[in-house]
Structures are given as C-alpha cells and as structure tokens.
N, C-alpha and C positions, 0 to 999 in steps of 0.2 A: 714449908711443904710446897710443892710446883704439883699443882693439877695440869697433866698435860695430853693434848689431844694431840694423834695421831692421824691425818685421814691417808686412808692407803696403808694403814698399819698393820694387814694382811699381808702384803704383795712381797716382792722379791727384796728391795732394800727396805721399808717400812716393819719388815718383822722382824728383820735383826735390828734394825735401831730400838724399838719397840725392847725386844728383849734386854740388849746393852741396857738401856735406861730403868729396866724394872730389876738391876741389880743394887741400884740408890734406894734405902728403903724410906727415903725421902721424897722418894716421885709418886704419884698417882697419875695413872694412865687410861685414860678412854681411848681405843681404837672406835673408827670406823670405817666399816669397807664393806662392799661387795660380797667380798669372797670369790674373786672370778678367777681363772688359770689360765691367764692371759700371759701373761708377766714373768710370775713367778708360781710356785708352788704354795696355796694359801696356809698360813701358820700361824696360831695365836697363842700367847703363852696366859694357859690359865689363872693366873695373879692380877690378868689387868682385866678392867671392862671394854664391855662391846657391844658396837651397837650395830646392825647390820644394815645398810641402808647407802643410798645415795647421797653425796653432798648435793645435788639439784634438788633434794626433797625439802620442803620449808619443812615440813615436820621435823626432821631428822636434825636441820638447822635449827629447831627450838629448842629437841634433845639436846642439843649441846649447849644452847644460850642458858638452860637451867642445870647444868652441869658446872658451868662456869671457868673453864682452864684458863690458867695464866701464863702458859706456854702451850702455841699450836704450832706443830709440824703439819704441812700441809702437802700431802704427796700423793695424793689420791690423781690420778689420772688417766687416759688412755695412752699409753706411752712407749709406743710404737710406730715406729714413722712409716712404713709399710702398711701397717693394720689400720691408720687415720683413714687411707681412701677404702677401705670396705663400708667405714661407717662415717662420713666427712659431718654429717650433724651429730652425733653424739661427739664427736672429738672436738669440737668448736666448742659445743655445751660444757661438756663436762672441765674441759683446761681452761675456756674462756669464763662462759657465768659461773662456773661451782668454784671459779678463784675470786671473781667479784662478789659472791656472797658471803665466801668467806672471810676476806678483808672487810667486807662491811661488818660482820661477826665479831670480827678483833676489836674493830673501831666502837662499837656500840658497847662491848663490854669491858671494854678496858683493857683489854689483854695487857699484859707486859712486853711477850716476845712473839715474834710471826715470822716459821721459816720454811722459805717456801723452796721446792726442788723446780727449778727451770731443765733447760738443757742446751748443749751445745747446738746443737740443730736450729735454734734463732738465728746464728751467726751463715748458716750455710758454706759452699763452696768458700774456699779465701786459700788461692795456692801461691800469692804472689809472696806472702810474710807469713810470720807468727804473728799469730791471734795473744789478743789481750783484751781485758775488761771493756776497754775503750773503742776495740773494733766497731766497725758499723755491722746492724743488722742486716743481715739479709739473710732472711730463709729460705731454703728452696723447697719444703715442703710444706704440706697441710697441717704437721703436728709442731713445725718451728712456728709456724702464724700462730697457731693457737695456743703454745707455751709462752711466745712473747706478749700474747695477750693477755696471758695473764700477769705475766709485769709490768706492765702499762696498768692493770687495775689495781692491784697493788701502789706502786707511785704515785696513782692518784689520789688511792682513797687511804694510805698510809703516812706516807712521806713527813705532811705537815702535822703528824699528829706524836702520842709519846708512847706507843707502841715502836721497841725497836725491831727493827725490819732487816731479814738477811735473804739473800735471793743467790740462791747458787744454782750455777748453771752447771749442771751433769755431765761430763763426759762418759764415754762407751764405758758402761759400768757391767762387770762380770764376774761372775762365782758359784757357789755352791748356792742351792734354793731356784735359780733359775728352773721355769718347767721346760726341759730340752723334747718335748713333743708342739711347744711353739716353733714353727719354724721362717717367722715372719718378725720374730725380736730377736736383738744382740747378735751381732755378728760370730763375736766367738760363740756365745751357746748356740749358734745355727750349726757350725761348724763342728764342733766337737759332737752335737748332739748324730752328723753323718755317724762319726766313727763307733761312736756308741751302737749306733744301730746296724754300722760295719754295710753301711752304705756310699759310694762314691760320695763325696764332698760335692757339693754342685755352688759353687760360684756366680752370681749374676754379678755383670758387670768386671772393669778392669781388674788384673790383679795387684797394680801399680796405685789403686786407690790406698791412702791410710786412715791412721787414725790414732789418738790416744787413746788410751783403756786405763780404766781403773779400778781395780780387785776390791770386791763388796766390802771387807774391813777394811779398808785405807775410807770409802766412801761414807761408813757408818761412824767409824772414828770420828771426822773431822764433824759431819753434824749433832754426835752426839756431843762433842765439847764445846761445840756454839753456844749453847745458853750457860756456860758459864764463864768464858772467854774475855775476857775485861778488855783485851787487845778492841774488841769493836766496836764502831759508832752505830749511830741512830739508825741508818741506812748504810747496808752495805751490799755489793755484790762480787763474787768470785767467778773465777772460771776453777771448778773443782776439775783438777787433771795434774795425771803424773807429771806432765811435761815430756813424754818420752814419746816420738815419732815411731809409729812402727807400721809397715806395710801389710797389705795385704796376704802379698805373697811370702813375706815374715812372719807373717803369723798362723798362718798353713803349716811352713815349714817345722813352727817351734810349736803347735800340735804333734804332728808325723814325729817329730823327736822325739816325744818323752814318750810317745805309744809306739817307739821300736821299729816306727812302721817307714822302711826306706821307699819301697814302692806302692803306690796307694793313687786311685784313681780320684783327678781329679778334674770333672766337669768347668769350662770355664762359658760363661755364655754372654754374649756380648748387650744385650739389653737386661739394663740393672734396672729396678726395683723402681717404682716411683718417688719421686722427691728424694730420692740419694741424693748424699753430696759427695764427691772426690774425692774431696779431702781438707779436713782441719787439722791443725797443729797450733798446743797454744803454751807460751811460759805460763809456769804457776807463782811469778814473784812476788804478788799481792798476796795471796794467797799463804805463800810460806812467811812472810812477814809476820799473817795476824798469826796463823799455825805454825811457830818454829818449829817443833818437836814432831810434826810428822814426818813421817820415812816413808815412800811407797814401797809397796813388792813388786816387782820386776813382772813384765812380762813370761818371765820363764818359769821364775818362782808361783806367778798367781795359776797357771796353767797346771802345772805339777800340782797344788793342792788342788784346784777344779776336779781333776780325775782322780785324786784318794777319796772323792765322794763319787764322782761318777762310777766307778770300777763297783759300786754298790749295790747300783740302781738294777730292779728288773727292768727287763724292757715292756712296759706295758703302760695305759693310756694313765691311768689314775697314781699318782706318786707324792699321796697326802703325807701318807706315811713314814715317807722317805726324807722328809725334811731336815737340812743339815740340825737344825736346833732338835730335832729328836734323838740326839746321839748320843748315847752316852756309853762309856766306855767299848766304845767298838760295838755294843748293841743297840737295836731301835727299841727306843720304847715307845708303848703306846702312844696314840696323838690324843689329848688332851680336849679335843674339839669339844663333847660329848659333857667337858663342865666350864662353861663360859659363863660369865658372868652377867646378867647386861640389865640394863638402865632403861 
C-alpha cells in the first residue's frame, strides 16, 4: 500500500495527478493545499484526504509526520513568475523554506520516494544552444531563485541519504483546469483566456520570444509513472519538455486557427513582464531514455483539446464548478467539495 502525500494537490497539475493516482486502489492519498486560484482551478477528489493548510505551518508539517507517507509529491508552490514580485517574501518562503521542511520531513521519516516539481525558469534566458540537464543555472527571475532553491535544499538534505529523489524541472505546462481569469500565469492560458473573453490578445514583450509547452496529460503521465519506474536512480533530475520549439508568434497563430479566427487583434507591447526569459529550448533525451513510451500531443492537438473545455466555461469570476475532472459525459456534476475528508 503507498501512503502518498500530495502538497499542491489542489492546484492546476496536482489535481489531476492526484486524481490519476487515486484510480490504484492501492494508493492512499493526503492532499494538502491552500485552496487558492492562483494557478489553477481548486479540485479535490472526494476519495482522498485533506488537509487544508500551508506547508510553512509546523502544525500542518506534524499533520503529516503522523500521517506517515512513503511517497511525497511535492508541488505546493507560488508558481508564477510574474506573480513572485507582487509578493517576493512569500515566494522565497514558500518554494525556498516550505521545500527545506519538506525534505527534512522525508529525511526524518523515512520516506521511500520525494518528487519534487522545479522549473524551467532556474535555467533562464540560454539562446546560444539547446538546454539540457547539465545546462548552467542562471535564472533571471524571482520565482527561478527560489525553485532552484529549493533544489539545493533538496541535495543537501537528500542526496546522501535512501530516500529516492527525482526533481523535474517543468516546462510551460498547459490545459484544461487552468483558471483563464489568472492573467499573470501560462502564457498560453493568458492567451487563449483574451479569446475566451473575445478580448484583443495583448502581448507583453517580443513576438519572436519561444518556448516549449507541455499539455497537462503528457505532464501528469510522466510523474505519475515515477514511483514505479525501475529505469531511476537514487537521485535524478529531468528537463520535463516536449522538445518541440515553438514561437510566440506560433503560438498566437495556432490559437486564431482552430478559433476560425483570420483577423483578430493583437496588442503587441514592447516591455515584458518582469523576470521573463527570451527564450529556452531543451532536448528531452534523458528524459525519453528513463520514459520510453511517452508520446507528447502536439502543440496543435493540446490546443484543440484546451477549447473543447474552454468552449464550456461561462464567463464569470468563480469556475469551481467547471473543473475539467467534473465532467462526466458531456455534463458537470456537482463539485464534490462539500464532502472532503480530512485528518
């Protein structure tokens, strides 16, 4: 039986892992989150427990040291590279100490597994090559410092010890769940979230910037097959990404396609966002080594499913309801909130 803890097990990629895994009737599941709509759309599937709380809480950190999981996902973050300088101490706090508690957490109780979601955004600008595991760090934001920080706490307080340890670094991850009334996370749900609202598109920064993207199932796939994956060592780290380069102004364009839409205005504004980067591009050979049998969906394919959920949504501020995991044959059913479990 895997007792396994989720933190961030609300939020946008956390609740469909979360879900994925509570279909093993071999897993036992403790979420804990927030509950914020920052990110994603909060959703919890009635089967697991919950605890609702901050990982900066010692309390909440006891909650779980007498819960005892032998596999933690660790994804609880501020993780928005935009949204870090509204609040530059909570975002330090929360990705830097609430990963070093956590790893002391594993370490004290034995954990078995500890995986933690980093991000591409450690690595910063790099337009001279393709990025690989072994790139050097250089972040140019607030939220790359403080994701890298927490792999550095991690390595320290992991490494030498028999908890095995995976650290995937995120690339631009997009889909259904995203909350498209954030418009300071995901470039594509900024984006799409205009059309939605049948809003000009407004652009900060070049259109010549890129980036990889990777559609929430290709993302949920690969770390819900981590803990059982034999291909890994003791310590490992990925660049989770399709591999596939795609621009800005490509990625505009392959929106406006599938929404029919030939003319459509599009705001371009020459000062980006704080701590943007340019542009990264990275192979995934490591990557598809320990994961042969993943396949991503294409840039055009994950977009087309994006809008057979968007095409749903009302437009209006609250979209609990609306949660792709609410769906069930073409109707929403109730959200589940209302019987949670918790510890």
């Amino acid at each position: 039986m895997n007792r396994i803890l989720i933190t961030g097990g609300a939020g946008f990629i956390g609740a469909q892992l979360a879900n994925k895994l509570s279909e093993n009737k071999k897993n036992q599941i403790l979420i804990v989150d927030l509950l914020k709509k920052k990110g994603g759309i909060p959703y919890l599937n009635p089967k697991n427990k919950f605890i609702k709380g901050s990982i900066l809480d010692l309390k909440i950190i006891n909650k779980i040291e007498k819960w005892k999981p032998n596999i933690i996902y660790h994804l609880a973050a501020q993780s928005g590279g935009e949204g870090a300088y509204d609040d530059p101490k909570s975002d330090l706090l929360t990705n830097g100490y609430g990963t070093f508690l956590l790893a002391n957490l594993a370490k004290k109780i034995n954990c078995k597994k500890f995986i933690y979601t980093s991000t591409v955004a450690i690595y910063g600008t790099n337009i001279k090559k393709i990025i690989d595991e072994k790139t050097e760090v250089k972040p140019d934001s607030l939220y790359g410092v403080s994701k890298y920080s927490g792999e550095l706490f991690i390595r320290q307080i992991l490494k030498q010890t028999a908890v095995k340890t995976y650290i995937f670094r995120v690339f631009n991850t997009y889909g259904p769940g995203e909350n498209l009334n954030n418009l300071k996370k995901g470039m594509v749900s900024i984006f799409c979230s205009y059309i939605w609202k049948n809003k000009p598109i407004i652009v900060k920064g070049s259109l010549s910037r890129y980036r990889n993207f990777v559609y929430i199932e290709d993302c949920v796939k690969i770390l819900e097959s981590s803990i059982n994956n034999n291909k890994l060592c003791s310590f490992e780290i990925f660049n989770l990404t399709s591999e596939k380069k795609v621009y800005v102004k490509d990625l505009i364009s392959n929106i406006l396609k599938f929404n029919n839409t030939k003319k459509y205005k599009v705001i371009v504004k020459k000062n980006g966002t704080p701590g943007d980067s340019f542009g990264y591009h990275s192979n995934n050979k490591y990557l598809k080594k320990k994961f042969p049998k993943i396949k991503f969906i294409s840039i055009e394919q994950g977009i087309k499913k994006y809008f057979e959920w968007i095409k749903l949504l009302p437009k209006k501020q609250n979209l609990k309801r609306y949660h792709p995991l609410l769906v069930l044959k073409n109707k929403w059913e109730k959200s589940g909130l209302c019987f949670l479990y918790r510890v």
